[in-house]
LOLO-683670 format. One record per residue: chain; x, y, z of N, C-alpha, C, O in turn. Coordinates in Angstrom, 2 decimals, padded with zeros to 5 digits. Example, Ala and Ser with C-alpha at 12.3 -4.5 7.8 and 13.67 -1.06 7.14 Angstrom:
// residues 2
{r A,{013.19,-005.69,007.80},{012.30,-004.50,007.80},{013.20,-003.30,007.80},{014.24,-003.32,008.46}}
{r A,{012.85,-002.25,007.08},{013.67,-001.06,007.14},{012.90,000.03,007.87},{013.41,001.14,008.04}}
***
This chain:
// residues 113
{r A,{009.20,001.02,012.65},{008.21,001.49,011.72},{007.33,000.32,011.29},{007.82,-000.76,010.97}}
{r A,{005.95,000.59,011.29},{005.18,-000.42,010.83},{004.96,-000.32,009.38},{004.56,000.74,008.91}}
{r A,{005.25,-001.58,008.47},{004.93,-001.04,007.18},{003.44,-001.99,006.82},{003.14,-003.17,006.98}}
{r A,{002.80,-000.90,006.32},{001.55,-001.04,005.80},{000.92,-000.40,004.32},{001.90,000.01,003.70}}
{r A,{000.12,-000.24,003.80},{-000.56,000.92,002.33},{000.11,002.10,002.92},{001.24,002.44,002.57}}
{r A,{-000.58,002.73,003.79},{000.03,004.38,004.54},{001.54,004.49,004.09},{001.97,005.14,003.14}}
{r A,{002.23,003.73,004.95},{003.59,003.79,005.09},{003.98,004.17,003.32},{004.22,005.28,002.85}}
{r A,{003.92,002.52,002.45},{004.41,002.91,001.23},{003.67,004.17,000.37},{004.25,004.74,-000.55}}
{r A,{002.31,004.52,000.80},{001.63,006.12,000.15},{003.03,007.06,000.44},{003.56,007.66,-000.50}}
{r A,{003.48,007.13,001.64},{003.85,008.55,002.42},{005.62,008.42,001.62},{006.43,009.30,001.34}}
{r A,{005.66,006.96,001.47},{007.18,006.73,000.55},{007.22,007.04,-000.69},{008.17,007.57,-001.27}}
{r A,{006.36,006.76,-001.08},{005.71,007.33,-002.75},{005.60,008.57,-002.91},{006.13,009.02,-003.93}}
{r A,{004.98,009.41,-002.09},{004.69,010.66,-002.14},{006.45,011.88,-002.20},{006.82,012.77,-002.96}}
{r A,{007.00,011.30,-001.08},{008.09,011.75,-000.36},{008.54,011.63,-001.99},{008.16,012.53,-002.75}}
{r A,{009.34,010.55,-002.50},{009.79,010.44,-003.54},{009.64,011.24,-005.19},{010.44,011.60,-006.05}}
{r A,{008.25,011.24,-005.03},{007.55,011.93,-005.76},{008.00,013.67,-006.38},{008.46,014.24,-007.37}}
{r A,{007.30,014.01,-004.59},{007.54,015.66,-004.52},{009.44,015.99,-004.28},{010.03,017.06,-004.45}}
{r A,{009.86,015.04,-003.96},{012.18,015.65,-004.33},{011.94,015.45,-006.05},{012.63,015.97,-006.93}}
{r A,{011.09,014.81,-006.20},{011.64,014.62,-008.23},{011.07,016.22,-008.68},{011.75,016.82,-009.52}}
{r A,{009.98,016.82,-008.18},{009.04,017.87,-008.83},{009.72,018.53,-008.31},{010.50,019.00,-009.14}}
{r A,{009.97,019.02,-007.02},{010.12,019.93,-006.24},{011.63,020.61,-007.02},{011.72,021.78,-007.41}}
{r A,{012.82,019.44,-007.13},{014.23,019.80,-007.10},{013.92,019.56,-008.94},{014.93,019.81,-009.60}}
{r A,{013.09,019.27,-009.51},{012.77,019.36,-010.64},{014.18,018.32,-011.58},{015.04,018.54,-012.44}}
{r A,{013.62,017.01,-010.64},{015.02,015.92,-011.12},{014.28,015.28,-012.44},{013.20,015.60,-012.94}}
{r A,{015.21,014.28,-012.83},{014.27,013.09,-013.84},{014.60,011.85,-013.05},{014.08,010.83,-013.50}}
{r A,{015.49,011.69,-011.74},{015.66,010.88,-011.51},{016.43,010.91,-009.93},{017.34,011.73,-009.76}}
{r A,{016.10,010.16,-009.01},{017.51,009.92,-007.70},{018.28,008.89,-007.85},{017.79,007.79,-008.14}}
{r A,{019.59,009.06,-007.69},{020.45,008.33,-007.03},{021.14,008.22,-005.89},{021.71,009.09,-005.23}}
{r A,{021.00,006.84,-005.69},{021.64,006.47,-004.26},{022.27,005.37,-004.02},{022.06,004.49,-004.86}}
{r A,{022.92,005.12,-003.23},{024.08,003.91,-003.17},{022.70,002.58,-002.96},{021.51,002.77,-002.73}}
{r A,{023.37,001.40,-003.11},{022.51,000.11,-002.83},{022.05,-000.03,-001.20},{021.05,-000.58,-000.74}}
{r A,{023.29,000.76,-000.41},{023.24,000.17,000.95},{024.34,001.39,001.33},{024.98,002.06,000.53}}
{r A,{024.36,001.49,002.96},{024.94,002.36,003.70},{026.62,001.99,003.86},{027.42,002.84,004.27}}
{r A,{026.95,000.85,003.56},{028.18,000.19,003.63},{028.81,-000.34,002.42},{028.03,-000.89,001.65}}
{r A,{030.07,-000.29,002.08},{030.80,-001.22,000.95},{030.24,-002.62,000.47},{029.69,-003.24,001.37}}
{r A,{030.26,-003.02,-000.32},{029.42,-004.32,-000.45},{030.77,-004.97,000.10},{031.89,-004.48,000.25}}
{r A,{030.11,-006.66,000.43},{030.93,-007.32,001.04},{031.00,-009.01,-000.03},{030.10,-009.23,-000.85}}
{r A,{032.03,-009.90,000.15},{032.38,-010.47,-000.25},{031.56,-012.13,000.19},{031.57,-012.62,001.32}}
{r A,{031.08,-012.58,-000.70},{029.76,-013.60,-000.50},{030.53,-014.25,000.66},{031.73,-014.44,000.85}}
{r A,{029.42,-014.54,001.35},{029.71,-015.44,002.64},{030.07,-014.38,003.90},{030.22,-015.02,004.94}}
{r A,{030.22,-013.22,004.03},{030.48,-012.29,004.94},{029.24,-011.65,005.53},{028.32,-011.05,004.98}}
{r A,{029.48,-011.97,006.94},{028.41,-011.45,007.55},{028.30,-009.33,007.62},{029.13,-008.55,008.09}}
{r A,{026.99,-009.04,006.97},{027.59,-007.42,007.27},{027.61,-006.73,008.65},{027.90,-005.54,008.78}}
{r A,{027.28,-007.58,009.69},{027.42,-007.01,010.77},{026.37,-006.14,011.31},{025.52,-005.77,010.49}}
{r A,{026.22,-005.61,012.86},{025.35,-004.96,012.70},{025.32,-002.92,012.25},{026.32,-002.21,012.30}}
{r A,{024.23,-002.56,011.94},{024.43,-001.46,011.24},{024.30,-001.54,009.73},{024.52,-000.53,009.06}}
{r A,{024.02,-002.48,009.24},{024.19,-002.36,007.46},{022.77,-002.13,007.33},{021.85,-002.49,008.07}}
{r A,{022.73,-001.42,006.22},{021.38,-001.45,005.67},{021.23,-001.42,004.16},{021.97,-000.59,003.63}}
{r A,{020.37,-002.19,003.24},{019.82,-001.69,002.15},{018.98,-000.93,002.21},{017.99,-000.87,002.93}}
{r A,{019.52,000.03,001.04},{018.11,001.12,000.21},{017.44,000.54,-000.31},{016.33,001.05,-000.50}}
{r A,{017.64,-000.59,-000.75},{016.56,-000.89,-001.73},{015.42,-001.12,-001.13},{014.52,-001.43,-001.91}}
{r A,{015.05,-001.06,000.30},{013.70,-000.75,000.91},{012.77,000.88,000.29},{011.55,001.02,000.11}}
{r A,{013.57,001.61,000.15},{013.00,002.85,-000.70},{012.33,002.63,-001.84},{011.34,003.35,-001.97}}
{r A,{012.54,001.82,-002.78},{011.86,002.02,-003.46},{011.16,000.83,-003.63},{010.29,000.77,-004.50}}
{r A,{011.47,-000.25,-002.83},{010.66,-001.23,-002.44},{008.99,-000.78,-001.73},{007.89,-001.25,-001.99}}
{r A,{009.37,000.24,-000.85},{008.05,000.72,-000.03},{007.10,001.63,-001.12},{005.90,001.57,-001.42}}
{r A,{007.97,002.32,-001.47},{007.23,003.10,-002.59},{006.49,002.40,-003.98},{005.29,002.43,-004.25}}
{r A,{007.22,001.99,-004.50},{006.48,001.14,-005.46},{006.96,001.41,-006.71},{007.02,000.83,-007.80}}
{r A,{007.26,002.39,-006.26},{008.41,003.33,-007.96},{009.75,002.87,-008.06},{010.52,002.66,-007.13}}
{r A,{010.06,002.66,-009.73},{010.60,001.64,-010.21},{011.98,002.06,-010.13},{012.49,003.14,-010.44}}
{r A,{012.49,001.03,-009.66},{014.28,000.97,-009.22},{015.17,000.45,-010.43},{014.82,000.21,-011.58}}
{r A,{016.39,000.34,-009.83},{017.29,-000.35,-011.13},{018.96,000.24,-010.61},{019.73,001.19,-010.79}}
{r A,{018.86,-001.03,-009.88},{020.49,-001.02,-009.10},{021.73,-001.58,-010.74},{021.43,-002.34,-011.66}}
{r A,{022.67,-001.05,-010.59},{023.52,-001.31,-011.26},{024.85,-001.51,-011.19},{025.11,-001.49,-009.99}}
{r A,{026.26,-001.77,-012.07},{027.39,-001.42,-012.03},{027.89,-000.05,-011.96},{027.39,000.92,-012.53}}
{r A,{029.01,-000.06,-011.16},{029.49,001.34,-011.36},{030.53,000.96,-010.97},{031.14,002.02,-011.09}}
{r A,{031.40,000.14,-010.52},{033.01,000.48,-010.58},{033.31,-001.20,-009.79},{032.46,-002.08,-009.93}}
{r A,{034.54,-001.42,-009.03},{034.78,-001.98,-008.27},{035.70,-001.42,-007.11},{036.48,-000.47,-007.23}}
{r A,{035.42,-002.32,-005.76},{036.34,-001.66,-004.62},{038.01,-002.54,-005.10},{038.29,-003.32,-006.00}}
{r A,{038.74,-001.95,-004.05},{039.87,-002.57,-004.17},{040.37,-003.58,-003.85},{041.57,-003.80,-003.94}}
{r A,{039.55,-004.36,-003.42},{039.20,-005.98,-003.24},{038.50,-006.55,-004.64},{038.33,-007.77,-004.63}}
{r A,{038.15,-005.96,-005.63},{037.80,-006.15,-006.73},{035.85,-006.58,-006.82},{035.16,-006.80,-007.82}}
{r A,{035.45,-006.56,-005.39},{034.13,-006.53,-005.13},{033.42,-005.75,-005.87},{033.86,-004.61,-005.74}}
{r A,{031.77,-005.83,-007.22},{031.88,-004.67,-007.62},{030.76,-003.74,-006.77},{029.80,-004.25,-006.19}}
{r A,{030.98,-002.53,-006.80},{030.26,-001.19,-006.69},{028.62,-001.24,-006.98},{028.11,-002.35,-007.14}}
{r A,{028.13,-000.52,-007.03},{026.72,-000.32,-007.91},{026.28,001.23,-007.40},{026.81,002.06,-006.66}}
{r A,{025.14,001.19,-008.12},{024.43,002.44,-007.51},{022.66,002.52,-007.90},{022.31,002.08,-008.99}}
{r A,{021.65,003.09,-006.97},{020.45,002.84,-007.26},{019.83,004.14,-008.11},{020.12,005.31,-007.88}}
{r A,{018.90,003.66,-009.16},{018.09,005.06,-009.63},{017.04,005.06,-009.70},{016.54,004.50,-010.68}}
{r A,{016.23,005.65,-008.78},{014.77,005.45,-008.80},{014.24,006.51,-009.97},{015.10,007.32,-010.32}}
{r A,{012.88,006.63,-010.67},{012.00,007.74,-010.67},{010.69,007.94,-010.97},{010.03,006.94,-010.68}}
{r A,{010.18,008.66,-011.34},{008.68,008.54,-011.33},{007.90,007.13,-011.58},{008.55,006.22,-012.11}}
{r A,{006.55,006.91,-011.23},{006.12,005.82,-011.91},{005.96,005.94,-013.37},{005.87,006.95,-014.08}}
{r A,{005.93,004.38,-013.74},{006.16,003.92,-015.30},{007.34,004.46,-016.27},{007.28,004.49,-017.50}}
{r A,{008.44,004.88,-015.44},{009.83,005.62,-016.16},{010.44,004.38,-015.96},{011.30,004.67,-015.13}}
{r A,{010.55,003.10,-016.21},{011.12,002.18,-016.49},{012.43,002.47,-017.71},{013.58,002.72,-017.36}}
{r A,{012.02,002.38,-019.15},{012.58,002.60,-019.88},{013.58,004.00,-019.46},{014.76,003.77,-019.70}}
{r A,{013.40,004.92,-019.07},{014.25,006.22,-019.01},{015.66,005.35,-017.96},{016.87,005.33,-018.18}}
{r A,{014.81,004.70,-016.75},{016.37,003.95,-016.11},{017.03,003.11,-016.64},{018.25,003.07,-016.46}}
{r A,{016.34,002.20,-017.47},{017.41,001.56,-018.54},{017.80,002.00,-019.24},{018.59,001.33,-019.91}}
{r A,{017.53,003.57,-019.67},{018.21,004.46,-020.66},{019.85,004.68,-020.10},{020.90,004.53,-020.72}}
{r A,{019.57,005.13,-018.56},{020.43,005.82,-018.05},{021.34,005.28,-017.63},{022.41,005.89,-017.68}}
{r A,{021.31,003.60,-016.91},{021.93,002.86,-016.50},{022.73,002.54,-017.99},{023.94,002.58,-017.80}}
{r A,{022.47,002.31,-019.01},{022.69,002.02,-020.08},{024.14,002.92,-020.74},{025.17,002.54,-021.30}}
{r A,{023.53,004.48,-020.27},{024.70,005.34,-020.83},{025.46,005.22,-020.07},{026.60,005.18,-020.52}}
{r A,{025.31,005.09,-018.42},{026.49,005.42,-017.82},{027.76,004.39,-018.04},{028.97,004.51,-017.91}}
{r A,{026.73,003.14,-018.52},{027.97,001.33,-018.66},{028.49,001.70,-019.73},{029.69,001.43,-019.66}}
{r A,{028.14,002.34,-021.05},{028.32,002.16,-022.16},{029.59,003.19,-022.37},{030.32,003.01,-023.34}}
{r A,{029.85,004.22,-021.48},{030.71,005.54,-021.00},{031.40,004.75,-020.40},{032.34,004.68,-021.20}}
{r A,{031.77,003.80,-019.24},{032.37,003.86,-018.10},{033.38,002.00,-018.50},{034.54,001.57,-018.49}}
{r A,{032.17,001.58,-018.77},{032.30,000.26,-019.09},{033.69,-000.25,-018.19},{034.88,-000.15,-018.52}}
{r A,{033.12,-000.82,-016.95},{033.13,-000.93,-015.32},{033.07,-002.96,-015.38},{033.84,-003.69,-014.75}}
{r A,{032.05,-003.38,-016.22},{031.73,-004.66,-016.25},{032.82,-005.47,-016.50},{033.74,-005.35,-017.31}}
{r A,{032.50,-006.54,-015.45},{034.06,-007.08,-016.33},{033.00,-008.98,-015.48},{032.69,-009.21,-014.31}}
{r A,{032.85,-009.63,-016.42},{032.56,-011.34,-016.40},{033.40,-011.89,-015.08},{034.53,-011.50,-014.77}}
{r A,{032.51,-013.02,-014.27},{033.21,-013.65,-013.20},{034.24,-014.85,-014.02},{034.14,-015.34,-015.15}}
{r A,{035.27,-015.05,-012.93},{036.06,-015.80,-013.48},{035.41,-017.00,-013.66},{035.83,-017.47,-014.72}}
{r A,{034.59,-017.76,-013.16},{033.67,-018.71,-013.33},{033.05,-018.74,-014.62},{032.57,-019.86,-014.81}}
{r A,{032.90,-018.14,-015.36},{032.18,-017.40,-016.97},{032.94,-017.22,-017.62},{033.90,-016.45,-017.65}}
{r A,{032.12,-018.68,-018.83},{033.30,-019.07,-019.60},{032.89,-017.52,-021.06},{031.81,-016.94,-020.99}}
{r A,{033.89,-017.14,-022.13},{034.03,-016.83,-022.59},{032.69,-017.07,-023.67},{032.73,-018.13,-024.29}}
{r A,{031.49,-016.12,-023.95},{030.35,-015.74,-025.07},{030.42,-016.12,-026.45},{029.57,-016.73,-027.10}}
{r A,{031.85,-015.59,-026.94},{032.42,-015.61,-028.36},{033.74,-016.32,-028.35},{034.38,-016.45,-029.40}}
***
């Protein structure tokens, strides 16, 4: 695929009309097609990020926490939605941490308080 203006219009658009159409406030989707992997690991071939979606489009993203695997690697998940809904994804990303509260500091990170 060549990416050019066209390309990200037709990504924008696409995005657009699933929010109206299915009458969302928002999509979610994983970061990437595969488990995240552990720094220094090659993903091999076949991996891909999403975050080209809303990279092409232009409409505002906001990858986050959502859990960890059982390697203790953590999780995330992406939420795109309309343009200038910034604030509504930090709304949302916001409730789901504040519910789930998934975060947990690298061992490298010393103690805040």
């Amino acid at each position: 695929m060549t990416i050019n203006s066209e390309t990200n219009q037709q990504v924008a658009r696409f995005f657009e009309w699933m929010l109206e159409y299915y009458k969302l406030d928002a999509i979610i989707y994983p970061p990437s097609n595969q488990a995240p992997l552990k720094l220094g690991v090659n993903p091999g071939p076949g991996w891909m990020s999403y975050s080209l979606f809303s990279a092409l489009s232009g409409l505002p993203a906001l990858v986050f926490q959502t859990g960890f695997t059982s390697e203790g690697v953590p999780l995330g998940m992406t939420i795109t939605s309309h343009a200038w809904s910034e604030a509504r994804l930090i709304r949302y990303a916001y409730a789901y941490q504040s519910r789930f509260n998934y975060r947990k500091a690298p061992a490298s990170v010393p103690p805040l308080m």
